[in-house]
Structures are given as C-alpha cells and as structure tokens.
N, CA, C and O atoms as a printed pandas DataFrame, in Angstrom:
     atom_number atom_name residue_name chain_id  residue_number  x_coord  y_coord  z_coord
0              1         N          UNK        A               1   -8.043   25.196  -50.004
1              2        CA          UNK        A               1   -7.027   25.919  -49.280
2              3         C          UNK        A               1   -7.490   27.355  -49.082
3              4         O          UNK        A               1   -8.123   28.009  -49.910
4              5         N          UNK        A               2   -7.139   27.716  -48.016
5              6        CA          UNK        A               2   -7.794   29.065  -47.702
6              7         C          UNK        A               2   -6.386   29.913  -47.763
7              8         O          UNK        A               2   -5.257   29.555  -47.428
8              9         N          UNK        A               3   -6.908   31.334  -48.380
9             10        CA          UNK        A               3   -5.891   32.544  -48.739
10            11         C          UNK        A               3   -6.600   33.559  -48.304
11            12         O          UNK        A               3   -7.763   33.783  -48.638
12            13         N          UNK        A               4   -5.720   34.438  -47.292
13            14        CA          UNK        A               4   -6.694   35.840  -46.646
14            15         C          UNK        A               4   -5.617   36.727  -46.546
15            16         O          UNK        A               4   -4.647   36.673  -45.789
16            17         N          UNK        A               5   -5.956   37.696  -47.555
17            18        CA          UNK        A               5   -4.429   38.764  -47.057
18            19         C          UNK        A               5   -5.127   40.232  -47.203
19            20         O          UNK        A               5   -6.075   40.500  -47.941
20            21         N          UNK        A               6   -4.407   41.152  -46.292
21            22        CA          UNK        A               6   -5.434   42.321  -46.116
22            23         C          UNK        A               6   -3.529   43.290  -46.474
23            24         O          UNK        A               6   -2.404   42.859  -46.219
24            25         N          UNK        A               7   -3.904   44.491  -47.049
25            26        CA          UNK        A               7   -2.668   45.113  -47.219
26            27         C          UNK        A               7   -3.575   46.339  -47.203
27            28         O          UNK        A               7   -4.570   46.372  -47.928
28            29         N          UNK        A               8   -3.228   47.427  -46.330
29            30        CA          UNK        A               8   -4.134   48.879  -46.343
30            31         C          UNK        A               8   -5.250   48.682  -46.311
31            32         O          UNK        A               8   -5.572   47.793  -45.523
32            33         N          UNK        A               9   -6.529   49.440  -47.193
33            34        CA          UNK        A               9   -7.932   49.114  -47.366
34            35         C          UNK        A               9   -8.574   48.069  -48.091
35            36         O          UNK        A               9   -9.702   47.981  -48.575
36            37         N          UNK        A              10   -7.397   47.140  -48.047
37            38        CA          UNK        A              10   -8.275   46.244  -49.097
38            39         C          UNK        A              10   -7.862   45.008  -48.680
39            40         O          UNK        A              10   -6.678   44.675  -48.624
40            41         N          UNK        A              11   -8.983   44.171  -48.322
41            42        CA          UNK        A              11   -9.361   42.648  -48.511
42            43         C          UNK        A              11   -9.251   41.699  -49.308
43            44         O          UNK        A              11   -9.965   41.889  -50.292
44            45         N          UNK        A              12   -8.458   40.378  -49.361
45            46        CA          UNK        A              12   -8.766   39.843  -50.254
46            47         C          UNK        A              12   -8.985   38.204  -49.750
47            48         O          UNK        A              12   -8.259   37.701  -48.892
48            49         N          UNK        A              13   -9.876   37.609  -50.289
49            50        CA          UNK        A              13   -9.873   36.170  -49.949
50            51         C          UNK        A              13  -10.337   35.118  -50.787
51            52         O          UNK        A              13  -11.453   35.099  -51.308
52            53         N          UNK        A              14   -9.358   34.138  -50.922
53            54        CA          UNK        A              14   -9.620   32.982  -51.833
54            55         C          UNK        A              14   -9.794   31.730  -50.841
55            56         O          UNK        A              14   -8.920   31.175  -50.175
56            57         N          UNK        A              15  -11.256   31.421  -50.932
57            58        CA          UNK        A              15  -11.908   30.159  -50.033
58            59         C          UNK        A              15  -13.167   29.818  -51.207
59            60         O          UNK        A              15  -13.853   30.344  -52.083
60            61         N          UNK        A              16  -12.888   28.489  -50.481
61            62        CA          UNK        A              16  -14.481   27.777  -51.422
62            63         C          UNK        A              16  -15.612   28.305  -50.260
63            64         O          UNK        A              16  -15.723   27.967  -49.082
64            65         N          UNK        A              17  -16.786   29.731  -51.457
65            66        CA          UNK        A              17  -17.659   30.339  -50.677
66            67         C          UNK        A              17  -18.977   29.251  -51.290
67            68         O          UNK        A              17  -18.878   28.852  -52.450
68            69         N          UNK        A              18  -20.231   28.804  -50.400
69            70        CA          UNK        A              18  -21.376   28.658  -50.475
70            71         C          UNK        A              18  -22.377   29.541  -51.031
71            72         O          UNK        A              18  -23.214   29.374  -51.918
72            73         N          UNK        A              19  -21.993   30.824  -50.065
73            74        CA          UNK        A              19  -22.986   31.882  -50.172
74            75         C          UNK        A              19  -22.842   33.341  -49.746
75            76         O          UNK        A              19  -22.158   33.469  -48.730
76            77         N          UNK        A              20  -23.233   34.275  -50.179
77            78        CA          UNK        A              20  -22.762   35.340  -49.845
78            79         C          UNK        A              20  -23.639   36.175  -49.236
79            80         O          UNK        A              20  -23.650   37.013  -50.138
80            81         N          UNK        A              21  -24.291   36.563  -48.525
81            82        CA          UNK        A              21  -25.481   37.588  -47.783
82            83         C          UNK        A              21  -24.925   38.385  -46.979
83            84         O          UNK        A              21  -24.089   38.198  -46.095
84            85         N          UNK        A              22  -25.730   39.786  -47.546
85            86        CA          UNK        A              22  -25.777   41.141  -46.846
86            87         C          UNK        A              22  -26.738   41.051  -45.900
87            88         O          UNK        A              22  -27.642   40.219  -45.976
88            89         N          UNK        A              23  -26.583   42.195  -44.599
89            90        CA          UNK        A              23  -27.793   42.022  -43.653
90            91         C          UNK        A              23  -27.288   43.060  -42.581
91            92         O          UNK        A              23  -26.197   43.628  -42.625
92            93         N          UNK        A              24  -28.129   43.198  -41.733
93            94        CA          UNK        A              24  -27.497   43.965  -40.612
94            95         C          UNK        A              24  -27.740   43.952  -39.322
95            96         O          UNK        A              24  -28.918   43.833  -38.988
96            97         N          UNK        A              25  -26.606   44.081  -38.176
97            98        CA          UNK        A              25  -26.496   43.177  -37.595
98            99         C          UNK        A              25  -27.788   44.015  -36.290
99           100         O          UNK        A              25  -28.055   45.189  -36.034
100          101         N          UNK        A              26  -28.266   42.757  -35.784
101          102        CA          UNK        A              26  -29.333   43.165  -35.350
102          103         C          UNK        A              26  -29.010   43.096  -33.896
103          104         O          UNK        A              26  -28.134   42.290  -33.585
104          105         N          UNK        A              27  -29.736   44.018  -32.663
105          106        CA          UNK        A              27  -29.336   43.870  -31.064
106          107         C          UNK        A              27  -29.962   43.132  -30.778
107          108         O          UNK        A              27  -31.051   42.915  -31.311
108          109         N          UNK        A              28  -29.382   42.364  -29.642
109          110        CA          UNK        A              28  -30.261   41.403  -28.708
110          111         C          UNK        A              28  -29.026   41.013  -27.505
111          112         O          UNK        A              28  -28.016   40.336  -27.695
112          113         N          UNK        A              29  -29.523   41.751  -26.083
113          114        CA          UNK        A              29  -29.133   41.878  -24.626
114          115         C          UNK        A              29  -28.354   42.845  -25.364
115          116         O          UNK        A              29  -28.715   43.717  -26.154
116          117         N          UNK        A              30  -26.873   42.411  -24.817
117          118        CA          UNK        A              30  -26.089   43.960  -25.162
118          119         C          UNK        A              30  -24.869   42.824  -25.873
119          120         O          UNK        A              30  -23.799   42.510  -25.351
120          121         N          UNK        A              31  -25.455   42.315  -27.303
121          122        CA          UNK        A              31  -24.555   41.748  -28.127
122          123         C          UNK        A              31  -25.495   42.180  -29.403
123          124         O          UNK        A              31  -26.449   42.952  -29.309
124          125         N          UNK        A              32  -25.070   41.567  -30.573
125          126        CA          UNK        A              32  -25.769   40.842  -31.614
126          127         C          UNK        A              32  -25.590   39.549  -32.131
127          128         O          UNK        A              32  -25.195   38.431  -31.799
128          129         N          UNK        A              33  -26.293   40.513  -33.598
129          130        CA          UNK        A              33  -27.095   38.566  -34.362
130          131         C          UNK        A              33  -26.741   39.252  -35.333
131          132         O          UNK        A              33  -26.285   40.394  -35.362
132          133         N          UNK        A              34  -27.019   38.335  -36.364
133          134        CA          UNK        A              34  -27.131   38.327  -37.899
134          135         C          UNK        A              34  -28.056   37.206  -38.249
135          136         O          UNK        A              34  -28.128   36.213  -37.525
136          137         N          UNK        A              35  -28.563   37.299  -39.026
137          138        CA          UNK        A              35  -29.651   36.186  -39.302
138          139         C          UNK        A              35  -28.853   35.784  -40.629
139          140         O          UNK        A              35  -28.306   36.504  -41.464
140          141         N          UNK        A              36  -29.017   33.809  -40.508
141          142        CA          UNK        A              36  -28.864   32.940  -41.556
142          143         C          UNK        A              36  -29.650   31.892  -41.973
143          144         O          UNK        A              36  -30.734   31.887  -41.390
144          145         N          UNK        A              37  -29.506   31.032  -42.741
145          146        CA          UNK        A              37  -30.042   30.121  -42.987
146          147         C          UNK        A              37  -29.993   29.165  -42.041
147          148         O          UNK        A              37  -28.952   29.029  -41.399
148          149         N          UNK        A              38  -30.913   28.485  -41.836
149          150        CA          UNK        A              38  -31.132   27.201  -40.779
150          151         C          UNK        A              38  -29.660   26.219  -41.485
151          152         O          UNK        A              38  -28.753   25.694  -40.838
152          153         N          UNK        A              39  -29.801   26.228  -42.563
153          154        CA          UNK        A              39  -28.816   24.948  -43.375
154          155         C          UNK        A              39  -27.337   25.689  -42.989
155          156         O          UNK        A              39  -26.355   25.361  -43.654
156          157         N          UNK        A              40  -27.191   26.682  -41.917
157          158        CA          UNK        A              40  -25.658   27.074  -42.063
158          159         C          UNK        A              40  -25.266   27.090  -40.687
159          160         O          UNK        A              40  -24.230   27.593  -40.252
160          161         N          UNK        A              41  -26.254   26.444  -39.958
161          162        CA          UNK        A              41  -26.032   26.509  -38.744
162          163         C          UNK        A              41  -25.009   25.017  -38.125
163          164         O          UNK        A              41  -25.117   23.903  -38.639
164          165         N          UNK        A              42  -23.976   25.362  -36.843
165          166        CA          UNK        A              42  -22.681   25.014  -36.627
166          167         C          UNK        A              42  -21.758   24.965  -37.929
167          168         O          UNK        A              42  -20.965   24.023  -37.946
168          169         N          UNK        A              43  -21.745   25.517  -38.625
169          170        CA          UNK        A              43  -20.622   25.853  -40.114
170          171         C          UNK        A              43  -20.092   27.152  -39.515
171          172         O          UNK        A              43  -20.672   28.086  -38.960
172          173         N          UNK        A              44  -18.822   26.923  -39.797
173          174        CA          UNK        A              44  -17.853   28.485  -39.759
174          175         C          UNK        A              44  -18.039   29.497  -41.051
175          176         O          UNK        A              44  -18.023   29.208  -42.247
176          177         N          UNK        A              45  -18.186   30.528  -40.539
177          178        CA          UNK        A              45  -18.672   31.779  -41.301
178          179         C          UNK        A              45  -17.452   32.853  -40.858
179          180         O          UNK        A              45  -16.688   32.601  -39.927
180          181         N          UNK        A              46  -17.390   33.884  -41.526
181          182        CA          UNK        A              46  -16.904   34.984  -42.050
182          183         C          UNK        A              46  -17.756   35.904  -41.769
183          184         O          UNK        A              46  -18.858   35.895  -42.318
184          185         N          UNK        A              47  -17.376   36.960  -40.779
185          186        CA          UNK        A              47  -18.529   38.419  -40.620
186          187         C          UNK        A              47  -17.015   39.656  -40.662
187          188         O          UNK        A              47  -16.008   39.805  -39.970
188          189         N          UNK        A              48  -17.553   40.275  -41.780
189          190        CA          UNK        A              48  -16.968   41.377  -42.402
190          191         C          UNK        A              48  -18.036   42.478  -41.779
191          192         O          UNK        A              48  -19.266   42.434  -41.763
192          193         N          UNK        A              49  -17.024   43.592  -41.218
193          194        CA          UNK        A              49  -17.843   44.598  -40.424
194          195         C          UNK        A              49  -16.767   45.947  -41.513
195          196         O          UNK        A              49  -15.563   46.197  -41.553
196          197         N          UNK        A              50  -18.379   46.702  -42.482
197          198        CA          UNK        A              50  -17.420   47.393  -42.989
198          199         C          UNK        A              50  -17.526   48.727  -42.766
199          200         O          UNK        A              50  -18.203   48.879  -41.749
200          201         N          UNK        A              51  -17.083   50.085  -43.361
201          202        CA          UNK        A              51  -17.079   51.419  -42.763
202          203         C          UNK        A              51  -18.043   51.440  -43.613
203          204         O          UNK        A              51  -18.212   50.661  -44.551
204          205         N          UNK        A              52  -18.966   52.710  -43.168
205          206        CA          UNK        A              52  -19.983   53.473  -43.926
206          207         C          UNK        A              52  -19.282   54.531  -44.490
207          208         O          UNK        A              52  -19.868   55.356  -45.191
C-alpha cells in the first residue's frame, strides 16, 4: 500500500522501495534524463527534485 503525505518542507513516503539512487539530471534536446539501471526499465519510479 502506498502512503505519500507532504505537510510544509517535509516529505514523507511509505512504499515497498527496491532502490534508492542519487544522480543528476542530465540535458538532452531541451528535456532531460537520469540514468538507471537497465533492470528498472518500464517500472514506475519516483523523481524527487530537491532545493540546493
């Protein structure tokens, strides 16, 4: 069962995670990417874009 609740600055989420990777998001045309594992490809993912 998935739980996602955001209240002010803070995030919270209870899901069954696989995996967790940092990275950054890279240009290509006038979008991006993120690079993953071949094994995660068509799986729904989660992209958290956070402040510096």
């Amino acid at each position: 069962m998935r739980k996602i609740s955001i209240t002010k600055d803070k995030f919270h989420m209870d899901d069954e995670i696989l995996e967790v990777a940092e990275g950054e998001v890279k240009p290509i045309g006038n979008g991006g990417m993120i690079l993953s594992s071949k094994k995660y490809v068509g799986k729904k993912v989660y992209v958290l874009i956070r402040k510096e």
